[in-house]
C-alpha positions in Angstrom: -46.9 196.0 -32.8 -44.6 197.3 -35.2 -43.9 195.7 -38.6 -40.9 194.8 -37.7 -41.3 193.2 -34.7 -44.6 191.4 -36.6 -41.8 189.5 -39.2 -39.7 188.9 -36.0 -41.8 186.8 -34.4 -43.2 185.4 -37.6 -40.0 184.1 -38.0 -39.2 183.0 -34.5 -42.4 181.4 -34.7 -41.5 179.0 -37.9 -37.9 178.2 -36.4 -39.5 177.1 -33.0 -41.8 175.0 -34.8 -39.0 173.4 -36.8 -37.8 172.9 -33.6 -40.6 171.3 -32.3 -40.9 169.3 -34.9 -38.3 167.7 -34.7 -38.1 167.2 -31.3 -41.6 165.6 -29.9 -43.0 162.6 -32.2 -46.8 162.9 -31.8 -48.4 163.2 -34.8 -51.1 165.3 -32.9 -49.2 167.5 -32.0 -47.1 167.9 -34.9 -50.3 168.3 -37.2 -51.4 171.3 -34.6 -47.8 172.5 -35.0 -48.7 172.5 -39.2 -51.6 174.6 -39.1 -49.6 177.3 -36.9 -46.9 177.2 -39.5 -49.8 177.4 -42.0 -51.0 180.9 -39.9 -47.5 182.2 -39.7 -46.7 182.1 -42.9 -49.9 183.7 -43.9 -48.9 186.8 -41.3 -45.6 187.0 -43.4 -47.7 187.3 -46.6 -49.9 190.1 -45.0 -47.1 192.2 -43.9 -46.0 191.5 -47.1 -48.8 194.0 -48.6 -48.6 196.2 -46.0 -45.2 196.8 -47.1 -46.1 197.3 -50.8 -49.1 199.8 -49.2 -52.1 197.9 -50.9 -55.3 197.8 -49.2 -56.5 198.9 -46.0 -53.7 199.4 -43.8 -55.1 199.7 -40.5 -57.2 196.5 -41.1 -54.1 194.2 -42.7 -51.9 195.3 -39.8 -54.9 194.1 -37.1 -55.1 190.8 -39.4 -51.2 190.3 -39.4 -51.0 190.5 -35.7 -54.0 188.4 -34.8 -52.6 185.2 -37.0 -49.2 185.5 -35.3 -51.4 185.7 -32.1 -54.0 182.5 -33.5 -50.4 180.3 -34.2 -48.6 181.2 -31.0 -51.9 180.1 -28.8 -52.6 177.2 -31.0 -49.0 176.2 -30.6 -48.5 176.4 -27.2 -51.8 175.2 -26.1 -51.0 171.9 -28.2 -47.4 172.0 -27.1 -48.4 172.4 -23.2 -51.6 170.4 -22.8 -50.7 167.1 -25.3 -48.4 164.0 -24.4 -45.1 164.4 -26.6 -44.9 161.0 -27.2 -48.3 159.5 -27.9 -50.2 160.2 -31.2 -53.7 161.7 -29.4 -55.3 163.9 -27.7 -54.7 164.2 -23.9 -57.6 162.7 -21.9 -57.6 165.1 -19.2 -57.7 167.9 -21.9 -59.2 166.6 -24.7 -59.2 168.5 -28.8 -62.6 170.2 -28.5 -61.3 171.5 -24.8 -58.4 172.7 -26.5 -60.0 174.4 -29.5 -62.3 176.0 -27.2 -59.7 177.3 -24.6 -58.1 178.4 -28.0 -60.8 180.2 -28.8 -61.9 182.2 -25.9 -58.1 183.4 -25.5 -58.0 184.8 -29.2 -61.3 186.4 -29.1 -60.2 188.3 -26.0 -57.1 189.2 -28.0 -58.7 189.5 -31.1 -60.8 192.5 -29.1 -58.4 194.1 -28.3 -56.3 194.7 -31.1 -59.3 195.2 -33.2 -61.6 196.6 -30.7 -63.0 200.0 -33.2 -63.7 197.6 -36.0 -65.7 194.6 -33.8 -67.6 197.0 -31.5 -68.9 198.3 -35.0 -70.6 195.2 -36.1 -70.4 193.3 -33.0 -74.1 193.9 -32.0 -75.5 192.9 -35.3 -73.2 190.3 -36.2 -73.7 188.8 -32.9 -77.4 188.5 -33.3 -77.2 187.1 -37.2 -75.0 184.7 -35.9 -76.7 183.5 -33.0 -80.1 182.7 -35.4 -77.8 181.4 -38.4 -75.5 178.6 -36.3 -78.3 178.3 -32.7 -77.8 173.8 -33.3 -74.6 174.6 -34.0 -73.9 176.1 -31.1 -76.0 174.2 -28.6 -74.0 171.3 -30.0 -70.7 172.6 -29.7 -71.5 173.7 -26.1 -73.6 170.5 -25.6 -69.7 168.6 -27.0 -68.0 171.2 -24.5 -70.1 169.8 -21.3 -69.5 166.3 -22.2 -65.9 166.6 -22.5 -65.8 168.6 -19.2 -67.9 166.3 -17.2 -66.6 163.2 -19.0 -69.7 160.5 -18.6 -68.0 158.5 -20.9 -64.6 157.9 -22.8 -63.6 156.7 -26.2 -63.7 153.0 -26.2 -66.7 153.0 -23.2 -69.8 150.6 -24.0 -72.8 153.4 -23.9 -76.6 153.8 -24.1 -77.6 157.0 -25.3 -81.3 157.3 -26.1 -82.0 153.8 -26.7 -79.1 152.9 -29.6 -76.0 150.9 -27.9 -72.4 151.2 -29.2 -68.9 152.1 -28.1 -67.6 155.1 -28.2 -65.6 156.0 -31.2 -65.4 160.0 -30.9 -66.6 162.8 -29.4 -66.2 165.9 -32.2 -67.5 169.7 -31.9 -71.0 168.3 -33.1 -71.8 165.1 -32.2 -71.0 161.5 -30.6 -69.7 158.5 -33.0 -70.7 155.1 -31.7 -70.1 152.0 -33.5 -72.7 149.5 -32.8 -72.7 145.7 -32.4 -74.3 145.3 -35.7 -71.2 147.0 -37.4 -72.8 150.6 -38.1 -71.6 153.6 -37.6 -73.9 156.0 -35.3 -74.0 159.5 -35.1 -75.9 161.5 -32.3 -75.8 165.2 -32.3 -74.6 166.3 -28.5 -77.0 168.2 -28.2 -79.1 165.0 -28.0 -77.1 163.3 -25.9 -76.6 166.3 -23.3 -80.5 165.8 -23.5 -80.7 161.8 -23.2 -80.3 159.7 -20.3 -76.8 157.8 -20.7 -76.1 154.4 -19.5 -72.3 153.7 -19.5 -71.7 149.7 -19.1 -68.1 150.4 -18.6 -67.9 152.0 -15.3 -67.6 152.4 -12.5 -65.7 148.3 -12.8 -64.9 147.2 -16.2 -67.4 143.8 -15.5 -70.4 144.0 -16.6 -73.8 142.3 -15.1 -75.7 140.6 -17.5 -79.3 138.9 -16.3 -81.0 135.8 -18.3 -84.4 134.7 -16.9 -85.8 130.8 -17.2 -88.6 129.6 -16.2 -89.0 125.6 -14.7 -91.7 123.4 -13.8 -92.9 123.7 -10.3 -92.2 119.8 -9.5 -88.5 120.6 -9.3 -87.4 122.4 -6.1 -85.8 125.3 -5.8 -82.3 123.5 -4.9 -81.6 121.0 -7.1 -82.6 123.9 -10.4 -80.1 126.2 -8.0 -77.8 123.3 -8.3 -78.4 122.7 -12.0 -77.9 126.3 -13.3 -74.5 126.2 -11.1 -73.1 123.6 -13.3 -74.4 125.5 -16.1 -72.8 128.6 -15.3 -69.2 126.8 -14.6 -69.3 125.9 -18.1 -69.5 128.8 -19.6 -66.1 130.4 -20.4 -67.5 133.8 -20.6 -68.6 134.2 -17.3 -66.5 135.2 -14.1 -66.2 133.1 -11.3 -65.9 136.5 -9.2 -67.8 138.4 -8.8 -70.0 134.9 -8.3 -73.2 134.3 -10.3 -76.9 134.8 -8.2 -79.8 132.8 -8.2 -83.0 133.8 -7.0 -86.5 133.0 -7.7 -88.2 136.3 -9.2 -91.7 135.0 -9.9 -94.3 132.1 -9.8 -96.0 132.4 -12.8 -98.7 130.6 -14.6 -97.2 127.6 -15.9 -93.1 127.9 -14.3 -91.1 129.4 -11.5 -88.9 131.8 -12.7 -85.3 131.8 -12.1 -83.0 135.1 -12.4 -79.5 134.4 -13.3 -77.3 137.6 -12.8 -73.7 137.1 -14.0 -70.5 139.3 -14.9 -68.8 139.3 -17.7 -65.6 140.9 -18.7 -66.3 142.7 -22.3 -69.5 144.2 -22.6 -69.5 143.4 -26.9 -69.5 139.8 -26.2 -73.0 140.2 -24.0 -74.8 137.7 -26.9 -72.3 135.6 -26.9 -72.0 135.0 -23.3 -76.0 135.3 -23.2 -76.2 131.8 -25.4 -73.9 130.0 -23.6 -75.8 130.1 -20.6 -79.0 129.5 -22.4 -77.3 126.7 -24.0 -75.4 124.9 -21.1 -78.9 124.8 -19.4 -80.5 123.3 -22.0 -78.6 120.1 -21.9 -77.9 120.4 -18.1 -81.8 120.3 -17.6 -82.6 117.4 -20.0 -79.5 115.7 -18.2 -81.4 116.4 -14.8 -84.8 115.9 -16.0 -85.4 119.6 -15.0 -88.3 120.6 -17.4 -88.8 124.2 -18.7 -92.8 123.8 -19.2 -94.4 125.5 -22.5 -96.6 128.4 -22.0 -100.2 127.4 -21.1 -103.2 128.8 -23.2 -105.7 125.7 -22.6 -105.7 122.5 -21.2 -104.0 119.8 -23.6 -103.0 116.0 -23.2 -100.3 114.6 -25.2 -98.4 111.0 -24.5 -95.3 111.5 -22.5 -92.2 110.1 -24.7 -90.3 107.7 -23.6 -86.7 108.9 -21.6 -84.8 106.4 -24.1 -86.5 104.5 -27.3 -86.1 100.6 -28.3 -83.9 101.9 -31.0 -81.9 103.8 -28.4 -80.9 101.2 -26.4 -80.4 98.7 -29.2 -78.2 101.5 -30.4 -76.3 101.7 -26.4 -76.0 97.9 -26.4 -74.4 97.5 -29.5 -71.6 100.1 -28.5 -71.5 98.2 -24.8 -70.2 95.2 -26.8 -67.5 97.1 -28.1 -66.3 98.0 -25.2 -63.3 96.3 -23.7 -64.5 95.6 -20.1 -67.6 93.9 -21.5 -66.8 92.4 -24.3 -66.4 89.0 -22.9 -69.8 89.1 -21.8 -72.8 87.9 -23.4 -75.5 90.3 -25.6 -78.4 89.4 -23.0 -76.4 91.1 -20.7 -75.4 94.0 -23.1 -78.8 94.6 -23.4 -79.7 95.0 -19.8 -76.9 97.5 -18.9 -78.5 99.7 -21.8 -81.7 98.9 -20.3 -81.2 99.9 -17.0 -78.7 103.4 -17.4 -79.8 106.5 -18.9 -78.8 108.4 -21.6 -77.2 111.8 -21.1 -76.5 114.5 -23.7 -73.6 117.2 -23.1 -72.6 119.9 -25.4 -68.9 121.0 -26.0 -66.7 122.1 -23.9 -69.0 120.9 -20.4 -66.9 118.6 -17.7 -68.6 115.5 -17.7 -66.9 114.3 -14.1 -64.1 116.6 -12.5 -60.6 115.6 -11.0 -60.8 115.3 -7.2 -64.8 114.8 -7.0 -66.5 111.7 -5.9 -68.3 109.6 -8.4 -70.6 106.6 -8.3 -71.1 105.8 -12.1 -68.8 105.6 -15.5 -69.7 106.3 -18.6 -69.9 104.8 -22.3 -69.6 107.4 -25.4 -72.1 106.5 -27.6 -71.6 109.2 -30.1 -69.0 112.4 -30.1 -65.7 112.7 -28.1 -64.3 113.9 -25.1 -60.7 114.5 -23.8 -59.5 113.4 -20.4 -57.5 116.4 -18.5 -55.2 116.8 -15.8 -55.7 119.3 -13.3 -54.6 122.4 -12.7 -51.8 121.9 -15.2 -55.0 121.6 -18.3 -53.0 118.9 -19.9 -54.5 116.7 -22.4 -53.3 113.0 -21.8 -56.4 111.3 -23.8 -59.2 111.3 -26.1 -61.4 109.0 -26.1 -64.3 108.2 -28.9 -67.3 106.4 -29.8 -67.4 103.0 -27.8 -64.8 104.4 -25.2 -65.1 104.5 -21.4 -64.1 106.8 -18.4 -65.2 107.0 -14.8 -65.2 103.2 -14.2 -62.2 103.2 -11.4 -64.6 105.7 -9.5 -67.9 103.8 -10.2 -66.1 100.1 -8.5 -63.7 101.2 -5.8 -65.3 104.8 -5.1 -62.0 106.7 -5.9 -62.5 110.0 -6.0 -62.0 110.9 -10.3 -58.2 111.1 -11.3 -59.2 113.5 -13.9 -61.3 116.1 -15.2 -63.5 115.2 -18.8 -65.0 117.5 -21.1 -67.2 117.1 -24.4 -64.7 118.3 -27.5 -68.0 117.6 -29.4 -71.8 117.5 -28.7 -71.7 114.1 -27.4 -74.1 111.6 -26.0 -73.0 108.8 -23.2 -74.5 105.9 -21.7 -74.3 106.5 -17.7 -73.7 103.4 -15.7 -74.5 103.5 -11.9 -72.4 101.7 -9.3 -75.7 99.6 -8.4 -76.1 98.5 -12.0 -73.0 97.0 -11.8 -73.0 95.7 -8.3 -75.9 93.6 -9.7 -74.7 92.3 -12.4 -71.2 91.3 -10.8 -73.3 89.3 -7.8 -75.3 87.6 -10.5 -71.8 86.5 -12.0 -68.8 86.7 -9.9 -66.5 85.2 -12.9 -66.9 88.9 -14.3 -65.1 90.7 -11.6 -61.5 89.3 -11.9 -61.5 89.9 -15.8 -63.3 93.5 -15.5 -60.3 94.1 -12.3 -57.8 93.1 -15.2 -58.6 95.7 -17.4 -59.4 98.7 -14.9 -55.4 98.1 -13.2 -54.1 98.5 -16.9 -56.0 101.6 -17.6 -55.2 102.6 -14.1 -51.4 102.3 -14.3 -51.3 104.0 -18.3 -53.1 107.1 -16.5 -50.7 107.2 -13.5 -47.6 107.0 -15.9 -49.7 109.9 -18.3 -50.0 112.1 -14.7 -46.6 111.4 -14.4 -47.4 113.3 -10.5 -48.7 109.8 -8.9 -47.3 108.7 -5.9 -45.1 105.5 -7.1 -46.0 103.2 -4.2 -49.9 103.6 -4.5 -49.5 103.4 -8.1 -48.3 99.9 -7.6 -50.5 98.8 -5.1 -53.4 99.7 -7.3 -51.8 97.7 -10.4 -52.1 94.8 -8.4 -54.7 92.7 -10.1 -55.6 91.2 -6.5 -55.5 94.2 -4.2 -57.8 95.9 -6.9 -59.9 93.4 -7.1 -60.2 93.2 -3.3 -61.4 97.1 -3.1 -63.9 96.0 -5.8 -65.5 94.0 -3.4 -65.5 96.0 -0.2 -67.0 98.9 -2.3 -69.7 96.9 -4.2 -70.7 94.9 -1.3 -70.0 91.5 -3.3 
């Protein structure tokens, strides 16, 4: 190539890259598009001294052409392979693929323009190189094959060699993953092209997550199934589809052992989703009287406690007397209705009774809150605190529930059956037209707050005497 022609397309070179610049706004690219103006303008400086006849000749003329040759192939494979308008590499093509494609073109080039000098040292050079960079190279290669084969992308959930993390880069040398505990890891790819890979992101962006318990053998197998169900519908962080499994993996010493397979959505929020499992099982088993026995080394003994203590229900009755469909009543019988219903515990955020369900009990908050919601809409029409009550329309006419309650707050509530109070209203009939007073007003304030009720069976179930009629027929009175 004559000198000439060398500044010519020099020249050409810089003005298309102006061009260029100007015209795509990937900052990629455009910093690709620098370094080729960097390599031009070098090329102008060596013809520069070949003009002004210093040095070897031969040698800065071979050097001139292969930096004009290095910026045009950097430019165009940047140019050609890159999206114009998005600030990274392509995915199909990615840097290192580029670089290396780069590469291989200029050194066939690069042998051929300066094929006397590199045949002269290419035998020796080749061998000093190949001891001085051999990790080097394996990892650049290594880096190569990953990008080619792609068995993960940047922003993939990964296990390589034991250490988890997403993937932050893949360079000429190694892998960067960024772990759950906020590090920053770096694997060579050599090691990784080495290393068995597990990628939680594909082939579907949900990933299975498995926790194990184990239960006493007293319980059978369906009402635990049951148990974990409810469990599992009140954990936000895992999908309803694909559905959860339950299956008995062992019978060990002291507990069958339950699997619990379950998808969630984003991989970095496995411990998260993990604890709320483990958590809503916890209270859904005590609230079952599901027990997860203790490991079993030697025989033991050790007193039973008590499901509920004096102090407990002297605690429950107190808060019955506060409440308004009681209150009229005396403290003996106060006393007996915390007597005779259990105590159940629910953590935050867990429906206590669902819209549309049927229901044979209500409930009395003895400590926390919890929020009455309309379904599907989700909206909140009450809250309701210490010494309030829900589920009572349900637990004396057998209504299905007219909404859905959840625990705002680890809560405790006093669970009233439909029997208790069937025996307590035969014992005293002069109860039921006071208590049938107070359920149509609470009634007809959650109709209006639904605002969706149907007009004429909102009426008919505001009427003290119609209400107080289903009582009856329900109840058995």
């Amino acid at each position: 190539m004559p000198l000439t022609t060398a500044v010519i397309a020099a020249a050409a070179g810089l003005l298309a890259i102006a061009l260029l610049a100007v015209i795509i706004r990937s900052r990629y690219i455009r910093g690709r598009l620098l370094f080729s103006a960097a390599l031009l303008v070098v090329s102008l400086g060596l013809d520069a001294a070949l003009a002004q006849g210093l040095g070897d000749q031969v040698l800065l003329a071979g050097l001139a052409r292969l930096t004009v040759v290095l910026a045009v192939l950097t430019m165009t494979v940047a140019v050609a392979a890159n999206p114009w308008k998005e600030s990274r590499p392509s995915e199909r093509m990615p840097a290192i693929v580029q670089d290396a494609s780069v590469l291989v073109l200029f050194g066939v080039i690069a042998t051929l323009i300066l094929r006397e000098q590199l045949l002269a040292t290419s035998a020796v050079g080749a061998v000093v190189v190949g001891f001085a960079l051999q990790d080097t190279l394996g990892n650049l290669f290594a880096g190569l094959a990953i990008q080619i084969e792609k068995p993960f992308r940047v922003g993939q959930w990964v296990s390589i060699g034991g250490h988890e993390g997403r993937v932050e880069e893949v360079t000429w040398r190694a892998t960067k993953l960024h772990t759950k505990m906020g590090q920053f890891l770096i694997v060579p790819n050599s090691t990784v092209a080495k290393d068995v890979i597990l990628n939680y992101s594909e082939p579907v962006v949900p990933t299975r997550l498995e926790v194990t318990v184990g239960v006493s053998y007293l319980t059978p197998p369906h009402a635990v199934k049951e148990a974990i169900g409810r469990a599992l519908d009140n954990a936000p962080l895992v999908n309803r589809t694909p559905a959860p499994l339950v299956t008995i993996d062992a019978f060990s010493a002291s507990s069958v052992d339950y699997g619990i397979r379950f998808w969630i959505d984003d991989y970095a929020a496995d411990r998260v989703a993990r604890d709320q499992v483990r958590s809503n099982l916890w209270y859904e088993f005590r609230r079952s009287g599901i027990e997860i026995p203790w490991p079993i080394q030697v025989e033991y003994s050790r007193p039973e406690p008590p499901a509920q203590t004096t102090d407990d229900e002297a605690r429950a009755a107190e808060v019955v007397g506060r409440v308004e469909l009681f209150a009229h009543l005396p403290a003996s019988l106060w006393q007996r209705l915390a007597t005779a219903s259990p105590l159940q515990w629910f953590t935050r955020g867990e429906a206590i009774v669902r819209q549309g369900t049927s229901g044979r009990s209500m409930f009395v908050v003895l400590s926390g809150d919890v929020a009455v919601v309309l379904e599907p809409s989700q909206q909140q029409v009450a809250t309701i605190g210490v010494g309030g009550v829900f589920g009572e329309m349900s637990a004396l006419t057998g209504a299905p529930r007219s909404a859905t309650v959840r625990a705002t707050s680890a809560c405790q509530v006093l669970e009233i059956s439909a029997g208790t109070l069937a025996g307590l209203l035969r014992e005293h009939p002069s109860l039921l037209e006071p208590i049938g007073r107070v359920i149509a007003e609470r009634r007809t304030g959650l109709a209006e707050a639904q605002q969706v009720a149907d007009a004429a069976d909102a009426g008919r179930l505001s009427h003290k005497d119609t209400l107080i009629e289903r009582i009856q027929k329900f109840l058995n009175l």
